[in-house]
C-alpha positions in Angstrom: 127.1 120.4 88.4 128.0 117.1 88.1 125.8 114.0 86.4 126.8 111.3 89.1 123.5 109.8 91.0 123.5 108.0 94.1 120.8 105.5 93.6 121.2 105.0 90.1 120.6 101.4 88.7 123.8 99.6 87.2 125.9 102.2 88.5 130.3 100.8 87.7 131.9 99.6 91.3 134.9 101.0 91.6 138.1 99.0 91.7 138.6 99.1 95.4 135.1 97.5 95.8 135.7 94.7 93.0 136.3 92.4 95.9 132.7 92.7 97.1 131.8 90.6 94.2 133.8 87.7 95.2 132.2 86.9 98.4 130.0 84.1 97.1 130.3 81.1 99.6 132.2 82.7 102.2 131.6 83.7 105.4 131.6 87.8 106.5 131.1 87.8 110.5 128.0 85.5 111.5 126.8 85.5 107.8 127.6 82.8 105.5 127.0 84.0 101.6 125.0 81.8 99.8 124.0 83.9 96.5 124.0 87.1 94.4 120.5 88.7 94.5 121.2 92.6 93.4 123.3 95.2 92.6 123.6 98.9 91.9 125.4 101.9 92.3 124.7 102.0 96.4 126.1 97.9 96.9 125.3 94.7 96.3 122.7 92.4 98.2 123.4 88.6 98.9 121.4 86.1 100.2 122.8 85.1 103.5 122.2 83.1 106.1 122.8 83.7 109.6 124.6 81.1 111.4 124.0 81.8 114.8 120.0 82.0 114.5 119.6 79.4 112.0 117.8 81.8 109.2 118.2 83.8 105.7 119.0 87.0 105.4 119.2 89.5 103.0 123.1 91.5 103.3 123.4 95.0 101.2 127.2 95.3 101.0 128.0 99.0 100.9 131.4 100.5 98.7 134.4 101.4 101.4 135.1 104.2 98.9 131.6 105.7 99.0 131.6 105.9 102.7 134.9 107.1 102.9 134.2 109.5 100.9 131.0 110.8 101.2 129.7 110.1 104.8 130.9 110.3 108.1 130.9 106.8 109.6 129.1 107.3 113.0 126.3 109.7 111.4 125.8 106.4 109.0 125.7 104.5 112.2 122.8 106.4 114.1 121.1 106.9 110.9 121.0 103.1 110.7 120.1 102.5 114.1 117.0 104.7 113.3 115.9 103.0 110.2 116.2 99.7 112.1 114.1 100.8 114.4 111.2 101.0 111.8 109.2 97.9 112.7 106.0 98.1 109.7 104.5 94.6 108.0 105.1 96.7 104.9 109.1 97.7 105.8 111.7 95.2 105.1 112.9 95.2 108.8 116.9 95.8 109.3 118.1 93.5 111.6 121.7 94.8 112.1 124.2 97.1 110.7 127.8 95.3 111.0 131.3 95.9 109.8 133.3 93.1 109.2 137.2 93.5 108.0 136.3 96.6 107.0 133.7 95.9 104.9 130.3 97.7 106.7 127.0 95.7 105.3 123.8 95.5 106.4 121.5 92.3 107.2 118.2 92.9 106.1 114.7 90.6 106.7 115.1 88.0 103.8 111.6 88.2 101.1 110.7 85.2 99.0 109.5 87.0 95.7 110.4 89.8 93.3 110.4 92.9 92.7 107.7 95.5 91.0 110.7 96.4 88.6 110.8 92.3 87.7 107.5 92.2 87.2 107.3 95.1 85.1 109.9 93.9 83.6 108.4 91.0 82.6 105.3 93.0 81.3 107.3 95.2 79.3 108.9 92.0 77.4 105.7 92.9 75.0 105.4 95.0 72.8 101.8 95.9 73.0 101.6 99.3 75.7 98.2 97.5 77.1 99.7 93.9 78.4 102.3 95.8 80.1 100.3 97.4 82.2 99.2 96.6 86.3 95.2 95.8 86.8 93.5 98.8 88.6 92.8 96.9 91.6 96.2 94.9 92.2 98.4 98.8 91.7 95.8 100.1 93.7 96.7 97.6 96.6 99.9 97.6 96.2 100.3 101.2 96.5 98.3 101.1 99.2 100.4 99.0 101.3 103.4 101.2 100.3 101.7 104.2 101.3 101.0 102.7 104.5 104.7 102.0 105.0 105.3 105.7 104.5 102.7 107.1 107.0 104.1 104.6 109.5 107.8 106.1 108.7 107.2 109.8 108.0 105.1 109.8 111.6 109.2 108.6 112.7 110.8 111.5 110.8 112.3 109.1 109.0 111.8 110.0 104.3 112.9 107.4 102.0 113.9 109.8 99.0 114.3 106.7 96.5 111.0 105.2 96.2 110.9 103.0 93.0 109.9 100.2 91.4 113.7 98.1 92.5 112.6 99.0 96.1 109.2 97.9 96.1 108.8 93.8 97.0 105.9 91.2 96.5 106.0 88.1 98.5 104.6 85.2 97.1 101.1 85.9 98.9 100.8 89.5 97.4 102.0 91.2 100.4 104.3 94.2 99.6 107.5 95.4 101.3 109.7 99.2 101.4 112.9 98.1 100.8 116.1 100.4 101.6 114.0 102.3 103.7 116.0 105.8 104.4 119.6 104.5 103.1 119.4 107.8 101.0 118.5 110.0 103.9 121.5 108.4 105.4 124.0 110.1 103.2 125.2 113.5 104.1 123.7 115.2 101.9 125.0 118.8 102.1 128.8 117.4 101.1 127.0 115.2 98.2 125.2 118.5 97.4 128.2 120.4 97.8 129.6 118.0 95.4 126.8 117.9 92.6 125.3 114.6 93.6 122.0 114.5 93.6 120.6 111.4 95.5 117.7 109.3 93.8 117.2 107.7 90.9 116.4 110.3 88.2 112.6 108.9 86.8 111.3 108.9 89.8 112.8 112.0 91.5 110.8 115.0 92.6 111.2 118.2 90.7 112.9 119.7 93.8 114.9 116.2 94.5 116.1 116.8 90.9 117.0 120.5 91.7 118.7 119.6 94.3 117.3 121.5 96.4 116.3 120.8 100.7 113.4 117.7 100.2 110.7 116.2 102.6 108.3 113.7 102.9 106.2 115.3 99.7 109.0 114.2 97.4 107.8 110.4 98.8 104.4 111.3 97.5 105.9 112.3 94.4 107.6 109.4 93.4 104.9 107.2 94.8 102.9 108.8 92.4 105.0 107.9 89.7 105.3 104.3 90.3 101.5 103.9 90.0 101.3 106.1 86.8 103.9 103.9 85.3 102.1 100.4 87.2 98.5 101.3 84.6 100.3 103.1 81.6 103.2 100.8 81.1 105.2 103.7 81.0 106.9 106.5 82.8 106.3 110.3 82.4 109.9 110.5 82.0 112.0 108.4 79.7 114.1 108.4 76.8 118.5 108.3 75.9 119.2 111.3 77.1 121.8 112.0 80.0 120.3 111.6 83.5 121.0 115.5 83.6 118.7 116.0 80.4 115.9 113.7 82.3 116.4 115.5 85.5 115.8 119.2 83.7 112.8 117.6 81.9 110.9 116.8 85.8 111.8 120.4 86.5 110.2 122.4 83.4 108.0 119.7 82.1 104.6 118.9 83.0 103.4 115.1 83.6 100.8 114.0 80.5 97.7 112.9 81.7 97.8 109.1 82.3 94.5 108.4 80.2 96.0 109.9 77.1 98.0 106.6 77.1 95.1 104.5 79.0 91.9 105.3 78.8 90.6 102.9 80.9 91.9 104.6 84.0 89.0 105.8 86.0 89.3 109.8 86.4 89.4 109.5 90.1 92.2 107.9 90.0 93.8 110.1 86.9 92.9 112.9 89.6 94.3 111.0 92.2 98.3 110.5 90.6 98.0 114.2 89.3 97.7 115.5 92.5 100.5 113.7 93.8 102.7 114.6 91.5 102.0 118.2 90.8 105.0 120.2 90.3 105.0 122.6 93.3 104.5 120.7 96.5 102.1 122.4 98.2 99.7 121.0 95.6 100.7 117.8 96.5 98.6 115.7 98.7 100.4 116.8 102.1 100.8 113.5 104.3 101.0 110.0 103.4 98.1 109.6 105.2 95.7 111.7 102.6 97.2 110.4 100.0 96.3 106.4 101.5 93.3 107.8 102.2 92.1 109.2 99.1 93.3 105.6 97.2 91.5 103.6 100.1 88.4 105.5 99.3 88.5 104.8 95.5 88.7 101.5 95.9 86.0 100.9 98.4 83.9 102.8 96.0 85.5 100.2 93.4 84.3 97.4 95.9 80.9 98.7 96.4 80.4 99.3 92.5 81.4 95.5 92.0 79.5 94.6 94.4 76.0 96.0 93.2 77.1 94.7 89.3 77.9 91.2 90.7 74.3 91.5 92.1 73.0 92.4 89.3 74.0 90.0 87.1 73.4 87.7 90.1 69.6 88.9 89.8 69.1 88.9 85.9 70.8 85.3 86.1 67.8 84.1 88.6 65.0 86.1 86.6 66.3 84.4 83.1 66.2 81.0 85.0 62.6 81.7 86.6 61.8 82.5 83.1 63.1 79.5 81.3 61.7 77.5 83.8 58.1 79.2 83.0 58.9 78.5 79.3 59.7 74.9 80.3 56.7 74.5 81.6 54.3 76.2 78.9 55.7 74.5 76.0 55.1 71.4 78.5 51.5 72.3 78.6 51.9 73.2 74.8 52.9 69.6 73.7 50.8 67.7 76.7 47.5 69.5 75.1 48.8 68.8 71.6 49.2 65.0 72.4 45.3 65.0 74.5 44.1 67.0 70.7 45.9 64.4 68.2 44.5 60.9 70.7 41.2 62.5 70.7 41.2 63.5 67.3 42.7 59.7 66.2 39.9 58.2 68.1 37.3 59.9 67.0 38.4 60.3 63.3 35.8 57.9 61.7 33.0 58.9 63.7 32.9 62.5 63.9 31.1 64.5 60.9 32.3 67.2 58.8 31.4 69.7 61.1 31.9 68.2 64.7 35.8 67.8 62.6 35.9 71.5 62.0 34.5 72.2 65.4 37.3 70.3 67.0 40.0 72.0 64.9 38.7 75.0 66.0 38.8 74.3 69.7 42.6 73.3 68.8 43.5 76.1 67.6 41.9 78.5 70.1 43.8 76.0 72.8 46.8 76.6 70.2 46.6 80.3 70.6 45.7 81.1 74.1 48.9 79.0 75.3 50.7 80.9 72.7 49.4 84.2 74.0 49.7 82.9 77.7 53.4 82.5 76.8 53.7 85.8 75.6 52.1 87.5 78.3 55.0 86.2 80.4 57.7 87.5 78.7 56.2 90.9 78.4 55.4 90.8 82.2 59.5 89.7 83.0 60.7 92.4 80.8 58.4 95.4 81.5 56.6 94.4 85.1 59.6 92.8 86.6 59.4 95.7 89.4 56.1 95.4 90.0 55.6 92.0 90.3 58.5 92.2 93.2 56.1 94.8 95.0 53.3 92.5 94.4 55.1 89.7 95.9 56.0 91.8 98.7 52.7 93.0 99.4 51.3 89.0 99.4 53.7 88.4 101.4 53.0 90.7 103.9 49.2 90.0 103.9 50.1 85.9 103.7 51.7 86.9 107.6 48.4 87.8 109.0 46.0 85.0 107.3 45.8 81.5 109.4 44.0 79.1 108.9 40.6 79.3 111.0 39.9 75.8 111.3 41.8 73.1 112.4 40.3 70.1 110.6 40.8 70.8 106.7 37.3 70.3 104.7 37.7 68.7 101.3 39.1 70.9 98.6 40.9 73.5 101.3 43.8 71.4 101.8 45.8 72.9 98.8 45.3 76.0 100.5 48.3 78.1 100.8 48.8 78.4 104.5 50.1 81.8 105.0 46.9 83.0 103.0 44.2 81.9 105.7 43.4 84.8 107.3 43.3 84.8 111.7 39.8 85.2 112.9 41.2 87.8 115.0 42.3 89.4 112.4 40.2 88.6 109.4 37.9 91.9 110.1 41.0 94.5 110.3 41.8 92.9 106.9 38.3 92.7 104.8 38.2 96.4 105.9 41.6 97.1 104.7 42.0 95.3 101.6 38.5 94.3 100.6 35.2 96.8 101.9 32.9 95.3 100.0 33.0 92.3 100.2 31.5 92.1 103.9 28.2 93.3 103.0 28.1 90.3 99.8 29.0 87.6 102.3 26.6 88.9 104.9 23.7 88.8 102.2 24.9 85.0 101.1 24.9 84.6 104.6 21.5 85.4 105.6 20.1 83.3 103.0 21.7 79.8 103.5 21.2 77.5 105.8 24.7 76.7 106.0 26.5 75.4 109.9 28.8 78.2 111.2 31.8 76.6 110.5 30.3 76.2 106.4 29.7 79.7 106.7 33.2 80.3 108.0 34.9 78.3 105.2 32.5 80.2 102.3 33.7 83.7 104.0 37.7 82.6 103.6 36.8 81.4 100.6 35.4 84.9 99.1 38.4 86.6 100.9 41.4 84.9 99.6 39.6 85.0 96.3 39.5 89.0 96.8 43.4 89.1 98.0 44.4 86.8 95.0 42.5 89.4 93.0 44.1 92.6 94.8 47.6 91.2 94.1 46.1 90.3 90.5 46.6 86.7 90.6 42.9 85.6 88.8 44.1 82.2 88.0 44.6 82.2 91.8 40.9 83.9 93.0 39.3 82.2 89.8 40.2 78.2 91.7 39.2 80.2 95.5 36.0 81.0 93.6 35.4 77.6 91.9 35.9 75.4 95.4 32.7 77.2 96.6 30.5 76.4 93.2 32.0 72.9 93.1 31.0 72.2 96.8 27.5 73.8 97.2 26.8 74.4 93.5 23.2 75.1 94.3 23.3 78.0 96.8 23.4 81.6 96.7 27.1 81.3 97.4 27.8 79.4 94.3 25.9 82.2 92.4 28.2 85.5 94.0 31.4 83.1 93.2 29.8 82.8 89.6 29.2 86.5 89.6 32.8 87.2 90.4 34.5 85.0 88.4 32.3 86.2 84.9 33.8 90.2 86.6 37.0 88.2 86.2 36.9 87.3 82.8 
């Protein structure tokens, strides 16, 4: 069997095809060449532009002696016609095929950009395996879209047979295009066969491609599989000097590696994912396109939805630290604002105060000193081990904020700093003392009875004691402690004032 592949990069022209070369700035038909873009073993590809419509093109020039001799020309004509029919956003389109002094090219949709093998290519300029890999996410896409390509033309009974890396575009926004979509299918393939061609370029080909044996759209899969092991290894399975029979025998008896041998920071879905698609028997194979797109598109929503929750996350502990800091702001505000009050005091009152008033006050300093120090401690431990439960507290104030109003509609002195959603609705203030607070119905009624208060005191005593009770539920006693203290500041003499004493000393 001979070792000649059609497909195969930098394939000689022969000498009856040397003339293709030389086309640069001439005119073939309705196409005027303007530059050299490619060339392999299957043609050449200028950039052209089309005179009659006014646009660029891209033309594949294809070898007189390669269609003389391998295919019949009107089977390469209707098997043209079909692939031009492909209309896909991932598909380079074909707009015509043409034949021109007997020269047969096609004209191809034009794409600003390059190639996946350029870009590789690039990569691989380093030495280091890890820069000349893909990112997970950008192969992912761009698989993908190619994968999409291939549902779209395998639906059309329509198999490319040479996907690689040189036929796989990215325009300058990302978006990726097939290009010579079923040229290889075009061939006839039982005289090449016959012949000992095999068609395909050897590292990507199938294991029955490389047989040469009858292919269908799995062998797609299989080389699509390929392209995304070598896009996050910087590598292919299948490489080395040999003779393209030698790499051909080794995709028949050899098994692929396992990609996070040589990348270990390939997820194992997706290590699951490319050894599936290219397992050596087919049937193992993902069986459609369509799984195959399917299985990648649901690894990378997963992908999406797990960047999502650690981008809230860090989102979250960034507000938390902030909260924090600003709490830390603020107590080592108080800190040095009590400092400065101790030190004036201290300065004025230096010469008079005695030996023990002086030890007194140093006392009183240092007790300030240390129950700001321990006040900031307390809220760091409460960030870093209550952070949950202060949320559910907040929730549950929250909730119980929504059905307290205020009950009076001209403020009496001290209630205006009153948070508003913590007034409680007089139509509603019963349903909650029961809920949240039993006893404290039968205290008020007791302060009640004995005070000659007006009704609307009364009332202002009674949402007194209950916001002091839903501070103290939600275990804000700084909060209930000030509820408490409004009631002893404004009738410090009554029995109300006593019960607000009584509660604040259960406080402490």
């Amino acid at each position: 069997m001979s070792d000649k592949h059609v497909g195969e990069a930098n394939t000689p022209f022969t000498t009856s095809n040397s003339s293709i070369m030389s086309l640069l700035g001439k005119d073939l038909g309705d196409y005027h060449i303007v530059r050299l873009l490619a060339k392999g073993g299957m043609g050449i590809v200028y950039q052209a532009e089309q005179i009659s419509l006014n646009r660029k093109v891209a033309l594949k020039i294809l070898p007189n002696d390669l269609i003389n001799e391998f295919v019949s020309l009107e089977r390469f004509k209707m098997e043209a016609q079909s692939v031009a029919n492909l209309n896909h956003p991932n598909i380079v389109q074909i707009y015509q095929f043409a034949e021109w002094q007997n020269t047969h090219f096609f004209a191809m949709e034009y794409i600003e950009g390059k190639t996946l093998e350029e870009i590789l290519h690039i990569k691989n300029n380093s030495n280091d395996h890890a820069s000349n890999r893909i990112p997970l996410d950008w192969a992912t896409d761009i698989i993908i879209q190619v994968m999409r390509a291939l549902d779209y033309a395998h639906n059309k009974a329509v198999i490319h047979r040479d996907i690689k890396p040189a036929n796989i575009m990215l325009d300058v926004s990302g978006r990726v295009f097939l290009t010579d979509f079923g040229l290889a299918k075009n061939l006839n393939l039982e005289k090449m066969e016959g012949e000992g061609l095999t068609v395909g370029t050897p590292e990507y080909m199938s294991p029955e491609q490389a047989a040469g044996e009858v292919v269908d759209w799995r062998t797609d899969i299989y080389s699509v599989g390929l392209v995304l092991y070598e896009m996050l290894t910087g590598d292919t399975p299948y490489q080395g000097n040999s003779p393209v029979s030698i790499i051909a025998n080794r995709i028949v008896k050899e098994q692929v590696r396992s990609p996070r041998e040589f990348n270990p920071g390939i997820p194992e879905e997706i290590e699951r994912i490319i050894l599936k698609s290219v397992a050596k028997n087919r049937s193992e194979r993902y069986q459609s396109a369509k799984e195959f797109l399917s299985a990648l598109e649901k690894f990378r929503s997963e992908q999406e939805i797990s960047e999502i929750v650690k981008t809230a996350t860090a989102k979250e502990k960034a507000r938390a630290k902030a909260e924090l800091e600003k709490e830390k702001e603020k107590v080592q505000a108080v800190i040095v604002r009590e400092k400065m009050k101790a030190d004036i005091q201290l300065a004025q009152n230096k010469k008079e105060l005695k030996r023990k008033e002086l030890i007194k006050l140093l006392k009183i300093s240092l007790k300030a000193s240390v129950f700001v120090s321990i006040i900031y401690l307390m809220l760091f431990l409460i960030y870093e081990t209550h952070v949950e439960e202060d949320r559910i507290k907040r929730d549950i104030a929250r909730q119980l904020s929504q059905d307290i109003e205020m009950t009076e509609t001209d403020p009496e002195p001290g209630i205006s700093d009153i948070p508003d959603a913590l007034i409680v609705q007089p139509e509603k203030q019963q349903a909650v003392v029961t809920a949240v607070t039993p006893s404290v119905q039968p205290a008020v009624a007791a302060v009640q009875e004995s005070a000659s208060l007006s009704q609307k005191d009364i009332d202002w005593v009674q949402t007194q004691f209950q916001l002091g009770k839903n501070y103290e539920f939600v275990q804000r006693k700084d909060l209930a402690i000030e509820s408490y203290m409004k009631i002893i500041r404004k009738y410090p003499d009554s029995d109300y004032a006593e019960k607000a004493r009584q509660n604040i000393r259960l406080l402490e």
